[in-house]
Structures are given as structure tokens and as C-alpha cells.
C-alpha positions as CSV (number, residue, x, y, z in Angstrom):
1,X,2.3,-10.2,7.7
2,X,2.4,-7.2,5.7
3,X,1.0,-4.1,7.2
4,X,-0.1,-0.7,6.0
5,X,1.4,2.7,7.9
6,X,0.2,5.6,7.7
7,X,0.3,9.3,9.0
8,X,3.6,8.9,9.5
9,X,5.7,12.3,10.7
10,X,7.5,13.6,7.8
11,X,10.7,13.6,10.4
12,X,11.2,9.6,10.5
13,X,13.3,8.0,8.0
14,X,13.3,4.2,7.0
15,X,15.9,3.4,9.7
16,X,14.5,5.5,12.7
17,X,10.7,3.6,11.9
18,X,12.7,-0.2,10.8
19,X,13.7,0.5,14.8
20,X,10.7,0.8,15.9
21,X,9.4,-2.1,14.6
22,X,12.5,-4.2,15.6
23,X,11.1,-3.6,19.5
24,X,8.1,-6.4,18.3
25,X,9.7,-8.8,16.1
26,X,11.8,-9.4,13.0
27,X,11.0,-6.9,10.0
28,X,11.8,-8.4,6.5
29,X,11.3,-5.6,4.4
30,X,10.0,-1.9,5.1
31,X,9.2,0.9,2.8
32,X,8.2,5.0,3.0
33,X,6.9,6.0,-0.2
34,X,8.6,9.4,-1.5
35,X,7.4,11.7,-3.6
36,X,9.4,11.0,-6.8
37,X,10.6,14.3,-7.9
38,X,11.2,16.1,-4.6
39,X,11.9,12.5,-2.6
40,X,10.4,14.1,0.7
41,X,8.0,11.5,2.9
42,X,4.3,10.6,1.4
43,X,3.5,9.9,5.2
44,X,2.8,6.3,4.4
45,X,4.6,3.0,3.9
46,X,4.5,-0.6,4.4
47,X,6.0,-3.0,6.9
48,X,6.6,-6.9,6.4
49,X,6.9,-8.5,9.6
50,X,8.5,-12.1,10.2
51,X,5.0,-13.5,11.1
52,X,1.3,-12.7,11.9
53,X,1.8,-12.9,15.6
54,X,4.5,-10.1,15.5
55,X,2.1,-8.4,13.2
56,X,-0.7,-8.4,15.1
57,X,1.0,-7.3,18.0
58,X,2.3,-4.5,16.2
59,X,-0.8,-3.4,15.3
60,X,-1.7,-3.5,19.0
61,X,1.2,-2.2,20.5
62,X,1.6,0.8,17.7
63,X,-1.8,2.1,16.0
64,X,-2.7,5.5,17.7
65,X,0.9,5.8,19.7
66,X,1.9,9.4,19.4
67,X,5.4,9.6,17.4
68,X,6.9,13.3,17.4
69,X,3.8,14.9,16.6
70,X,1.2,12.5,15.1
71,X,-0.3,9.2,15.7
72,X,0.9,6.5,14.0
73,X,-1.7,4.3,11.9
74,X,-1.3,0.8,12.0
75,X,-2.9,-1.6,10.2
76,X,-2.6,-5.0,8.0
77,X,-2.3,-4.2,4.7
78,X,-5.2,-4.8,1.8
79,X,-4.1,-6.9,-1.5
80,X,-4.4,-4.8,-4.5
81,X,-7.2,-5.2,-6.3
82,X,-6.7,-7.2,-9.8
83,X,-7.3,-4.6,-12.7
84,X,-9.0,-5.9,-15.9
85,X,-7.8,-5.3,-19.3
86,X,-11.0,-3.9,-21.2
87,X,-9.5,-5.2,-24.2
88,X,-8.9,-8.4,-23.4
89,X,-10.9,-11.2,-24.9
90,X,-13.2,-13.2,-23.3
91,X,-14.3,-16.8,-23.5
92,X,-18.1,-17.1,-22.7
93,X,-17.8,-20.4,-20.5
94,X,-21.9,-22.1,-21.6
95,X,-21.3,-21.1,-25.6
96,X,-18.2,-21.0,-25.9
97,X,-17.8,-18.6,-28.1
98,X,-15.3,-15.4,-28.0
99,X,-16.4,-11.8,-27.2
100,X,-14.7,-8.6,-26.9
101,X,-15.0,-6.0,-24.5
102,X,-14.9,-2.6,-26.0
103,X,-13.3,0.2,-23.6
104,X,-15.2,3.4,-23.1
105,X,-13.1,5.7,-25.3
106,X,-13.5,9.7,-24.2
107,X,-12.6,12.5,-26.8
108,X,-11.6,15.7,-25.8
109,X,-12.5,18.6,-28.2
110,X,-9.3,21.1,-28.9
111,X,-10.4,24.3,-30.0
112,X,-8.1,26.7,-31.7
């Protein structure tokens, strides 16, 4: 089960909250987000846990516990939504035929 953390304290690293986890089960994969130019903590990551039971009881045992200074936010994690490609072409399933969607297209007016 992958699961979403969030308000994280900007004090735990990737091994001290991989521990944490470890208490409830195995962990496959974990993650803190960085900011890419100054690497410090975004607060937030993602866990991957070896199954939904030791997900869920992660979730139980961890959202709202108190870690340093702030509550930790446990939850399972969304998919990401699927994006569509405005210009892709699309097949009209009754006709058959082919139409193209036109992107919204915004001009921005430079004046000198």
C-alpha cells in the first residue's frame, strides 16, 4: 500500500522516518520530497509498505502522533490523475470520424 505523509518536521531525514515505519511492517520504498535547489525537506513524502494490512495499520497507529514538534499525517495515497493531451486526436466512437481538440492558446501583450 502506498501512502501519502505529510506535515512532516523539517528535522527527520529518510532513515530516521524509514525507522519509524519499520516498527509496523516491511517498507519497500520511501521518499521526502526536497526542494530541488536548496534540497531542504518539502514536509511531505510517500511510503510503500509491504501490504495493505501494514498499511492500514500505519495509518492507525501514526496519523496525528506528535513527532518532534508536529503531527504526523498519515494517509493512503491518491493515484495521479491522467492528464489529457489537448492536442491529441480523437476518434468519435458512433461516426467514426476524427476530430481535433484545439488548446486554449493565451497571448501575453509585451509593451516596450
Amino acid at each position: 500500500m502506498n501512502l501519502f505523509i505529510s506535515n512532516i518536521d523539517f528535522k527527520i531525514d529518510e532513515s530516521e522516518l524509514r525507522h519509524i515505519f519499520e516498527k509496523l511492517g516491511k517498507v519497500k520504498s520511501l521518499k521526502i520530497l526536497t526542494n530541488q535547489e536548496t534540497g531542504d525537506s518539502l514536509g511531505y513524502g510517500f511510503v510503500k509498505m509491504g501490504s495493505d494490512y501494514e498499511g492500514q495499520k500505519a495509518i492507525i497507529r501514526l496519523n496525528n502522533k506528535l513527532f518532534y514538534k508536529r503531527k504526523l499525517s498519515v494517509q493512503e495515497a491518491r493515484p495521479k490523475p491522467i492528464k489529457e493531451n489537448p492536442n491529441k486526436k480523437i476518434v468519435e466512437e458512433n461516426t467514426g470520424k476524427s476530430k481535433k481538440i484545439r488548446s486554449k492558446q493565451r497571448t501575453r501583450i509585451v509593451q516596450k
